[in-house]
C-alpha positions as a Markdown table, in Angstrom:
| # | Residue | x | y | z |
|---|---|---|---|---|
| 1 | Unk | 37.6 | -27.5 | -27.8 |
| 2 | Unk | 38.0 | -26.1 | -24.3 |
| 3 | Unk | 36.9 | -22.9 | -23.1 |
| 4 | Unk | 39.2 | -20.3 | -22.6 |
| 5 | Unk | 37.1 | -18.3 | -19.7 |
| 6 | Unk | 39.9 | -19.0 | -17.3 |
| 7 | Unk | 42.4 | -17.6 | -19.0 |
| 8 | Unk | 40.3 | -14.7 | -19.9 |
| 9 | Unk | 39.4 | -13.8 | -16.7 |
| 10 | Unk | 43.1 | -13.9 | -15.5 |
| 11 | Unk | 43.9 | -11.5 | -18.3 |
| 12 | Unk | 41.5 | -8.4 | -17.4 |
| 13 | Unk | 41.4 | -6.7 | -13.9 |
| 14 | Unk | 38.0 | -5.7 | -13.8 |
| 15 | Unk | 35.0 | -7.9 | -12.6 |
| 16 | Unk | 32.0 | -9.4 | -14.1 |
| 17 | Unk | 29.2 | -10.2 | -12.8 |
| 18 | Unk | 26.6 | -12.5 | -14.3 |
| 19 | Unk | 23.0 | -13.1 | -14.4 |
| 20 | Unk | 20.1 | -13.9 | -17.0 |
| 21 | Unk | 19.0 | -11.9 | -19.8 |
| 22 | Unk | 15.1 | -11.0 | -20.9 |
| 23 | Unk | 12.3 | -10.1 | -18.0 |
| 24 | Unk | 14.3 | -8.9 | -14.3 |
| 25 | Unk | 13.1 | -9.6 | -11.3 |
| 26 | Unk | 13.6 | -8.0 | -7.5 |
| 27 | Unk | 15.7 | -11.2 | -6.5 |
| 28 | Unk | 18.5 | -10.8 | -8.7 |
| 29 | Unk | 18.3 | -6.6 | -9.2 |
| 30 | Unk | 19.1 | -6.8 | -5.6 |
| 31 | Unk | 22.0 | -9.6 | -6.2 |
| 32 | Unk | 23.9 | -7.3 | -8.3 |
| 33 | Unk | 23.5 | -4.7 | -6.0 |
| 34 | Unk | 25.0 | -6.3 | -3.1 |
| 35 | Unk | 27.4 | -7.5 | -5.3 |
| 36 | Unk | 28.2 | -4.0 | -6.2 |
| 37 | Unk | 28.8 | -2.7 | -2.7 |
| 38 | Unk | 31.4 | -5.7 | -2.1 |
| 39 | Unk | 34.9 | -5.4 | -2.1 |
| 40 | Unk | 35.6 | -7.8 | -4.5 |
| 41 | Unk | 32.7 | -7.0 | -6.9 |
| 42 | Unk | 32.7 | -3.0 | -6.4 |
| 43 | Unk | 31.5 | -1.3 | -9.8 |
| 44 | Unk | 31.5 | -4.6 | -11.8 |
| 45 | Unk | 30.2 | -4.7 | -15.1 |
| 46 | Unk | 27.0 | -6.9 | -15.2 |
| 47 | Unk | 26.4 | -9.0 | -18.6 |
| 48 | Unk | 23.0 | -10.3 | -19.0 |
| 49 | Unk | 22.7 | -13.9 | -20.7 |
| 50 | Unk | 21.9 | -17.0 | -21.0 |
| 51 | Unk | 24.8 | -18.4 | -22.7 |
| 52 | Unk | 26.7 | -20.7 | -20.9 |
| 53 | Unk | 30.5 | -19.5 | -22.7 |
| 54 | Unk | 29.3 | -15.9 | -22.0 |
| 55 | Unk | 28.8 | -17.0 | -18.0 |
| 56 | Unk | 31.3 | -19.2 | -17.7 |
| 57 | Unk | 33.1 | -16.0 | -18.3 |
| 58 | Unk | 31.7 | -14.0 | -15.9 |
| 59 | Unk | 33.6 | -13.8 | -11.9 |
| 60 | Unk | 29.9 | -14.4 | -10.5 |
| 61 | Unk | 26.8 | -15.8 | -11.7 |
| 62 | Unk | 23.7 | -15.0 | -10.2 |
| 63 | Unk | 20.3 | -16.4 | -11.1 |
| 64 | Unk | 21.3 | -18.4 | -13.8 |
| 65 | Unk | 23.4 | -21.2 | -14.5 |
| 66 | Unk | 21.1 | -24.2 | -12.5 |
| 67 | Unk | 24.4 | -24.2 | -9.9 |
| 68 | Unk | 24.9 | -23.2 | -6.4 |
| 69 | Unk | 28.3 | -23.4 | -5.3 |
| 70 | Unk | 30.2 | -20.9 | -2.8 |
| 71 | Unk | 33.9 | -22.2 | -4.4 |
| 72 | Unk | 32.3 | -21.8 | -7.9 |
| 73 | Unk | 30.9 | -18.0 | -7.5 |
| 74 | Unk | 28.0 | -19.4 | -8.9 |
| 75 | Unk | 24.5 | -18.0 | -7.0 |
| 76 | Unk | 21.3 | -20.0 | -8.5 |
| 77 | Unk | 18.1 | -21.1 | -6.9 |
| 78 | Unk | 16.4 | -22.3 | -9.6 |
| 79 | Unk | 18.1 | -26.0 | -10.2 |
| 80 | Unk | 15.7 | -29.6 | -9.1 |
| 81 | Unk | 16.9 | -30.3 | -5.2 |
| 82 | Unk | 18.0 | -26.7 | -4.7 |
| 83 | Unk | 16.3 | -26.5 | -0.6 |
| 84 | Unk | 18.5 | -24.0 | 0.2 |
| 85 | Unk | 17.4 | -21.7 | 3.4 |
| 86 | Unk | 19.3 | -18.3 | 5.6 |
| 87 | Unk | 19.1 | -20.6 | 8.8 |
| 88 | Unk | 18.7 | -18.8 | 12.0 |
| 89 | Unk | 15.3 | -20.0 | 12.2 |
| 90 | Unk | 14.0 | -18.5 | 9.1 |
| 91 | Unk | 12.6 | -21.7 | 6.5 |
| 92 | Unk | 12.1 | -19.7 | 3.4 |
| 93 | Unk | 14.0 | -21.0 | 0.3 |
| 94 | Unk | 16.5 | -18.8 | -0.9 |
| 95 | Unk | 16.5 | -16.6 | -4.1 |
| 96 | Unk | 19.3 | -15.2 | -5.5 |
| 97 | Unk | 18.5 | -12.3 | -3.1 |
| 98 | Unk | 19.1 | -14.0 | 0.2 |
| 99 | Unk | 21.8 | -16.2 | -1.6 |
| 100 | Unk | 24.0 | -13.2 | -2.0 |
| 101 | Unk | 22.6 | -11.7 | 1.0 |
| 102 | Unk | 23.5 | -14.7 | 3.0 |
| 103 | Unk | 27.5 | -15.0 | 2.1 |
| 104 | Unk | 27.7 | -11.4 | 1.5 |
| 105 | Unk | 25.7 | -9.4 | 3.7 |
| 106 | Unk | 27.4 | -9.0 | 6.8 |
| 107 | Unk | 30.7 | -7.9 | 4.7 |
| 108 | Unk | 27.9 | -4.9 | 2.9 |
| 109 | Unk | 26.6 | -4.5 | 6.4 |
| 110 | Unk | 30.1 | -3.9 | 7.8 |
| 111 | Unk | 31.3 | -1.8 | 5.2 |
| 112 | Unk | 28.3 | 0.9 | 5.3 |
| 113 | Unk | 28.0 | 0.7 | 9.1 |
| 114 | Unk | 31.9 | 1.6 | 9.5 |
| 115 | Unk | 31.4 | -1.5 | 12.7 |
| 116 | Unk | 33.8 | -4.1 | 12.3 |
| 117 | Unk | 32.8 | -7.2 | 10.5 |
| 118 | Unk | 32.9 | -9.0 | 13.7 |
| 119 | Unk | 30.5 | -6.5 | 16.2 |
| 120 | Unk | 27.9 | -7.8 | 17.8 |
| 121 | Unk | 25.7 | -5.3 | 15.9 |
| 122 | Unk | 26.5 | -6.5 | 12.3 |
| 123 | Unk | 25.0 | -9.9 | 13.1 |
| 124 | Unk | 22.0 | -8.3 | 14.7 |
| 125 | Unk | 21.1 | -6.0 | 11.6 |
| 126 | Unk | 22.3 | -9.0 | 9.1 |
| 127 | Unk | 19.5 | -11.1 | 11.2 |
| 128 | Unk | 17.1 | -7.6 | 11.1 |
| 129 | Unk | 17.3 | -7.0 | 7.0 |
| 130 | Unk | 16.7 | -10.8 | 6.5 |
| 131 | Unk | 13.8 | -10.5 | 8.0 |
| 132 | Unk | 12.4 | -6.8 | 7.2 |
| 133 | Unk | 13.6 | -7.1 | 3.8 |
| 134 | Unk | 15.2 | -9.7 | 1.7 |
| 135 | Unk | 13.0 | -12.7 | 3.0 |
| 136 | Unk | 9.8 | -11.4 | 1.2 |
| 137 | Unk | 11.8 | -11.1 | -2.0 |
| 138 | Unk | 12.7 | -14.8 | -1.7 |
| 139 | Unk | 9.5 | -15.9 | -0.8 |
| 140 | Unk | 8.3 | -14.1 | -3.6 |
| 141 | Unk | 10.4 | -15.5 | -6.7 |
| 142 | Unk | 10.2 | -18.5 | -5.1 |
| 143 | Unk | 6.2 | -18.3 | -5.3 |
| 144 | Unk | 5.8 | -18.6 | -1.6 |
| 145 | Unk | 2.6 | -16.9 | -0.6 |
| 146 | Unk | 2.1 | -15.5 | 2.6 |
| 147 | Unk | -0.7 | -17.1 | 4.2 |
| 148 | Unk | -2.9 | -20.2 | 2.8 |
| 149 | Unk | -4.1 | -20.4 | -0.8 |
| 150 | Unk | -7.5 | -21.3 | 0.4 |
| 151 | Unk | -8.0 | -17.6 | 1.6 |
| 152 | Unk | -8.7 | -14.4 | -1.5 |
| 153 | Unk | -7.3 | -11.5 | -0.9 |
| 154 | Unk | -9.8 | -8.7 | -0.2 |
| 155 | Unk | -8.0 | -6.3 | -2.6 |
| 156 | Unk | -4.0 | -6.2 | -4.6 |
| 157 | Unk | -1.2 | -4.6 | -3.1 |
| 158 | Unk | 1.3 | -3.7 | -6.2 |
| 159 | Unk | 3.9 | -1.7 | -4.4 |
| 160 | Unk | 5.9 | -3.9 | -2.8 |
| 161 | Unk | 9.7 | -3.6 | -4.0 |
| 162 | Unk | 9.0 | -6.8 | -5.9 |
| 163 | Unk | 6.0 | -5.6 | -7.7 |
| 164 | Unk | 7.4 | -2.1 | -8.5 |
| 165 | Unk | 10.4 | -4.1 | -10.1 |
| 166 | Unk | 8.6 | -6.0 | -12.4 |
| 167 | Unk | 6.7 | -2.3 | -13.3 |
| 168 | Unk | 10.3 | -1.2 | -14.7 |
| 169 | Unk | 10.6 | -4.3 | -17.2 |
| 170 | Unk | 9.4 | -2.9 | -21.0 |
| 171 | Unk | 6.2 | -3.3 | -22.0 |
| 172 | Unk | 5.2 | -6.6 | -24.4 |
| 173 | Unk | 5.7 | -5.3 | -27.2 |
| 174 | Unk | 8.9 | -3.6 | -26.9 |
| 175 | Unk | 12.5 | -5.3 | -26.7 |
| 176 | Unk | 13.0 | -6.7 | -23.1 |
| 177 | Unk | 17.1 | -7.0 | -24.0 |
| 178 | Unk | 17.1 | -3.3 | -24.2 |
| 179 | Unk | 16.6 | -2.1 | -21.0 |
| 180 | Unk | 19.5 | -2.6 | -18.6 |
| 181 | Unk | 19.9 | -3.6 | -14.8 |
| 182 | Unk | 21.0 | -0.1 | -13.5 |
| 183 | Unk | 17.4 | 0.9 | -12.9 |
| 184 | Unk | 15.9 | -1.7 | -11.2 |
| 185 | Unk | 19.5 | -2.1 | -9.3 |
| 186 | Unk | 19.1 | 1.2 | -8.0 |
| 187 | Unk | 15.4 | 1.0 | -6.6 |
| 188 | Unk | 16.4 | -2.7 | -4.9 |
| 189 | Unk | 19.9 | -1.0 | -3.4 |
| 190 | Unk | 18.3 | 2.6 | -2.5 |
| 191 | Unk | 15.4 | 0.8 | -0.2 |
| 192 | Unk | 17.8 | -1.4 | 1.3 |
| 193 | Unk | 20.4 | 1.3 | 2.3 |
| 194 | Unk | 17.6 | 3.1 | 3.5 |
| 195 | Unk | 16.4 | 0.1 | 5.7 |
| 196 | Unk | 20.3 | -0.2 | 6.2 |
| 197 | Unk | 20.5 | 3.1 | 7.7 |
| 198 | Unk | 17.5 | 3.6 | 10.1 |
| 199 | Unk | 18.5 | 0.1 | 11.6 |
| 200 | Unk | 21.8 | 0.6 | 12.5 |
| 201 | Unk | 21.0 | 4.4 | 13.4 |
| 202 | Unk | 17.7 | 4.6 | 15.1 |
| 203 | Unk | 17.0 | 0.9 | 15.6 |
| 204 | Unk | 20.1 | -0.9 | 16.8 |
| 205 | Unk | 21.0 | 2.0 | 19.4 |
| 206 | Unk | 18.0 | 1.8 | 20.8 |
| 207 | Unk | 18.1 | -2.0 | 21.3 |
| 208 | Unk | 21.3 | -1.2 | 22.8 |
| 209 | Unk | 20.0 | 1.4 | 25.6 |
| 210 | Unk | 16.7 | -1.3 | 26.5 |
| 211 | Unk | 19.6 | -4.1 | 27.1 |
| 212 | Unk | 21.5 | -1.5 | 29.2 |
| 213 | Unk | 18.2 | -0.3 | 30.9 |
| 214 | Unk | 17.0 | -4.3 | 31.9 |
| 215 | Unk | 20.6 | -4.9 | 33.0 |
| 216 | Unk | 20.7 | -1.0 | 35.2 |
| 217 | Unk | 16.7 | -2.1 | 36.4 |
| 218 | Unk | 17.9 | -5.3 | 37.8 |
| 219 | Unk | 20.4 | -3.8 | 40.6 |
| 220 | Unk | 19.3 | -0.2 | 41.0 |
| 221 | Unk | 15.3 | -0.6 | 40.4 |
| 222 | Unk | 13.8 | -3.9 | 41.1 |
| 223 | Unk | 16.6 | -7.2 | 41.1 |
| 224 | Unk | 13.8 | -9.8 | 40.1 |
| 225 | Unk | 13.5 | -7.5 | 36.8 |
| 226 | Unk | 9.7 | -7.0 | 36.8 |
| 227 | Unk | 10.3 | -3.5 | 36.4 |
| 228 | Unk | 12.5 | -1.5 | 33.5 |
| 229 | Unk | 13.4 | 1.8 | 34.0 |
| 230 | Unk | 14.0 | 4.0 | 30.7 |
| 231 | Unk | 15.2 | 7.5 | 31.5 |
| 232 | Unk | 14.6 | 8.6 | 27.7 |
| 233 | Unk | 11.5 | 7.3 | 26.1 |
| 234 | Unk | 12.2 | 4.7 | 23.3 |
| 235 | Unk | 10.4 | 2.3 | 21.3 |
| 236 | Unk | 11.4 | -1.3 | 23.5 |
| 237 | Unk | 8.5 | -3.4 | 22.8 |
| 238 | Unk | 9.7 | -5.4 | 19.7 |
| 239 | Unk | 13.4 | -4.8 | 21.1 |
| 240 | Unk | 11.9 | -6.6 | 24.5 |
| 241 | Unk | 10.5 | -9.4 | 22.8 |
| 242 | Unk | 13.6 | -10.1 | 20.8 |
| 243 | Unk | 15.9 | -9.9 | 23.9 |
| 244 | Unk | 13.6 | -12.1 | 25.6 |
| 245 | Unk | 13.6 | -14.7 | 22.9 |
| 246 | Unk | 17.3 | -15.0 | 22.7 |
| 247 | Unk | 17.3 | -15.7 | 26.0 |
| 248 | Unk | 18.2 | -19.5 | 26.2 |
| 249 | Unk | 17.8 | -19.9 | 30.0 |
| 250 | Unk | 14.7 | -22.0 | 31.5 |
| 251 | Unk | 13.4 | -18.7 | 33.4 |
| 252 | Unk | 9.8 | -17.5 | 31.7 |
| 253 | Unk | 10.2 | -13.6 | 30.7 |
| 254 | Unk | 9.8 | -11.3 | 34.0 |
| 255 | Unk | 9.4 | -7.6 | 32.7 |
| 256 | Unk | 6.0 | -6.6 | 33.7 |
| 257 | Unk | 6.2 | -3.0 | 34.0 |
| 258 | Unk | 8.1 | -1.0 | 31.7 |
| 259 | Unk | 8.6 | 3.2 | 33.2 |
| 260 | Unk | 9.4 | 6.4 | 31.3 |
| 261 | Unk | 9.1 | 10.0 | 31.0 |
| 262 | Unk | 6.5 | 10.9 | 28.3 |
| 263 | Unk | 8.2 | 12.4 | 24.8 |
| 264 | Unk | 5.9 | 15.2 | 24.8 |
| 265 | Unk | 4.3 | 16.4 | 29.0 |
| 266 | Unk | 8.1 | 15.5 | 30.5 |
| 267 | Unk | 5.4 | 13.5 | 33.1 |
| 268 | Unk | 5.9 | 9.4 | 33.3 |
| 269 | Unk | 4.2 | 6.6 | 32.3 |
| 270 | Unk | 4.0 | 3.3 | 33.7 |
| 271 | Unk | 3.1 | 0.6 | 30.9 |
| 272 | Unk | 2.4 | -3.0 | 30.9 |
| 273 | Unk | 3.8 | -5.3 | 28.9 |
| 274 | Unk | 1.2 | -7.0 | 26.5 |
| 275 | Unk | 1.7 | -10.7 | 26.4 |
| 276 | Unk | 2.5 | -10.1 | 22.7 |
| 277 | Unk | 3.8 | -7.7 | 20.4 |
| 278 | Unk | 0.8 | -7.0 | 18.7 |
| 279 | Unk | -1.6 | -7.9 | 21.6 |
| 280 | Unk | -4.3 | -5.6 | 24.0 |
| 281 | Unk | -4.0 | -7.9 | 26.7 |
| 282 | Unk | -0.9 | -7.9 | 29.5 |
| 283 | Unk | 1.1 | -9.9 | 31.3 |
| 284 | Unk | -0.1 | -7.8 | 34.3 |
| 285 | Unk | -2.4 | -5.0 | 33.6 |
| 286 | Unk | -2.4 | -2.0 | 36.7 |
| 287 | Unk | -4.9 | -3.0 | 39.1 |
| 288 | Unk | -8.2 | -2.4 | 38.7 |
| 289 | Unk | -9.6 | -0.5 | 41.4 |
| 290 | Unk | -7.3 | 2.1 | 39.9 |
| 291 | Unk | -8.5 | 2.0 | 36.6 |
| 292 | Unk | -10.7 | 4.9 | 35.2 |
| 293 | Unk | -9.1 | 7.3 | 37.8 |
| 294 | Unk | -7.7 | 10.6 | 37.0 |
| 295 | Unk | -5.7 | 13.2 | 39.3 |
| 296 | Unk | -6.7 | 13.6 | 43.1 |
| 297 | Unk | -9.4 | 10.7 | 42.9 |
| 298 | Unk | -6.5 | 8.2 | 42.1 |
| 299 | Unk | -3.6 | 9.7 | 44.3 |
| 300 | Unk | -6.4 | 9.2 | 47.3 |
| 301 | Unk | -7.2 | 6.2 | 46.5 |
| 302 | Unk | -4.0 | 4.7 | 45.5 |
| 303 | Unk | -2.2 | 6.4 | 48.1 |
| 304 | Unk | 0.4 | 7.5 | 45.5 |
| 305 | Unk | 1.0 | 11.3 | 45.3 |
| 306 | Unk | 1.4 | 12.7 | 41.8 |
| 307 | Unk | -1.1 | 10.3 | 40.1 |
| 308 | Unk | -2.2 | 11.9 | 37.0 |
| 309 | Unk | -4.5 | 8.7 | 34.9 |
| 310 | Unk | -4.9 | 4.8 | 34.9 |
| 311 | Unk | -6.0 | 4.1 | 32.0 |
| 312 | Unk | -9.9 | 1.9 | 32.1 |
| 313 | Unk | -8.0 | -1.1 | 30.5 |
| 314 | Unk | -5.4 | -0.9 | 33.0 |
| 315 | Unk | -2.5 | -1.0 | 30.1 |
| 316 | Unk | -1.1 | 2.3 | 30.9 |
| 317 | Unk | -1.1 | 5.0 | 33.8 |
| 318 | Unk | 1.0 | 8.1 | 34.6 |
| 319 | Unk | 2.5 | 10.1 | 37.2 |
| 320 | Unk | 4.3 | 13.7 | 37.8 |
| 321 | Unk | 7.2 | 11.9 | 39.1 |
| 322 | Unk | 9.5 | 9.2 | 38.1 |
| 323 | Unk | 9.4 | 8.2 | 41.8 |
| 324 | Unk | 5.5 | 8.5 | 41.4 |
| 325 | Unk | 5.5 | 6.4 | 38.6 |
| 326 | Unk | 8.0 | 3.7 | 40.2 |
| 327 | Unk | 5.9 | 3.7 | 43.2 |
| 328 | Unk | 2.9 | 3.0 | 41.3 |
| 329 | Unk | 4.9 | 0.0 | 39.5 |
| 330 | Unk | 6.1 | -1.4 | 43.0 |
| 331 | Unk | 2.4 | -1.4 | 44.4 |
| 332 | Unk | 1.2 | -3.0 | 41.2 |
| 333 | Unk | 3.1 | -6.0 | 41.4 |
| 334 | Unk | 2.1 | -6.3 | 44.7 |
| 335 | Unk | -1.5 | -6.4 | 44.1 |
């Protein structure tokens, strides 16, 4: 006898969305939530099940099902052969997270940004929340640990989103089928509107003033671009590392020096760059018979009038001026 899903979906207006029944997970709480903030799948009713008549009446099946197909609506991971990955350099396999995430992200992205769906700055955060965010839930459900097997933890972590997700699930002994997806929905959606928010509002703009900063260095400051001038203090280390990255030219990275005013004195600062992210050690640290000094002893020696501190690794000085604290980069990268 043949189903009569089609037809049933054709007679209501409202959408369903799909996904398994018993124990929730992070992957697919999050699923429906992106579904939710869609314009096709705004405020759907989610049905929980197993069934294959129940989802084959559904608009959207996520994490369940054993099928991946775009055409089909159908969002699983969990089906022999599914290799599935976001691209972009990232090689984790896909949950239903980054499935939905991946065809209906920068759509969610656009929508709560108010940037159309074709900024440059949707792609950006689409690639940022990937990374900050939904990758860890995929590499989660999909049992994909975070560095080798071989090495024990020293102690648990059990709030990550994941772990406080599967704390929301009824205890053994009480009916799993009672509880329904709004809860867990809610703690997956809230943390990633939050993330959502401070990227495209604190994040992304200041991305945008570094790029504006390396391009405003290169003709008014120093034209081999060895030295960044901020006039506002902002946070451009991971933003320089990224912007270097994506740079597809043969040329090795060239900022050395990076100069500010300091948030707090309204004096300047002078900082190498480290030759990582996360590293102590600089492409070029300040030189070191300036290192140590403080005040007069360093303006006299340095010949630099203003000089307030080199710091003894050399990673960071200051100076009362911003044409102190140029000087002071100039002379560096001559010595």
């Amino acid at each position: 006898m043949a189903s009569d899903a089609p037809a049933a979906k054709k007679a209501r207006t409202e959408k369903i969305i799909g996904t398994h029944n018993g124990t929730f997970h992070c992957d697919e709480a999050l699923a429906v939530f992106l579904l939710r903030h869609t314009t096709a799948y705004r405020n759907s009713e989610v049905k929980r099940s197993r069934d294959p008549t129940v989802l084959d009446a559904c608009d959207i099946v996520v994490d369940v099902g054993a099928v991946y197909d775009e055409s089909k609506q159908r969002f699983d991971h969990h089906q022999r052969g599914f290799e599935e990955v976001f691209g972009w350099g990232f090689t984790t396999k896909l949950s239903s997270a980054g499935l939905v995430y991946k065809h209906f992200g920068k759509e969610i992205i656009s929508n709560q940004t108010q940037l159309p769906l074709d900024h440059p700055g949707v792609q950006t955060l689409w690639l940022k929340l990937y990374k900050e965010l939904v990758e860890s839930i995929d590499a989660n459900d999909n049992g994909i640990s975070q560095y080798p097997t071989d090495l024990k933890p020293r102690y648990k972590v059990r709030t990550d989103l994941s772990s406080r997700v599967a704390q929301l699930n009824p205890p053994w002994n009480k009916s799993l089928d009672a509880q329904g997806m709004d809860e867990p929905s809610s703690l997956t959606g809230s943390e990633f509107l939050d993330r959502l928010e401070y990227y495209a509002n604190a994040w992304l703009p200041a991305r945008d003033l570094l790029i504006s900063a390396i391009q405003s260095s290169k003709s008014k400051v120093d034209s081999s671009g060895k030295i960044i001038l901020l006039e506002s203090f902002l946070p451009w280390k991971e933003h320089l590392f990224d912007i270097e990255s994506e740079d597809v030219s043969s040329t090795p990275p060239a900022a050395t020096y990076i100069v500010y005013p300091d948030e707090f004195s309204g004096d300047w600062r002078v900082q190498a760059v480290p030759v990582s992210p996360e590293s102590f050690e600089s492409r070029k640290a300040l030189p070191e018979k300036w290192r140590g000094l403080r005040d007069d002893v360093f303006s006299e020696t340095s010949g630099i009038q203003g000089g307030i501190f080199v710091h003894a690794s050399g990673f960071i000085g200051g100076n009362k001026t911003k044409e102190g604290a140029l000087q002071m980069a100039k002379v560096a990268l001559e010595m």
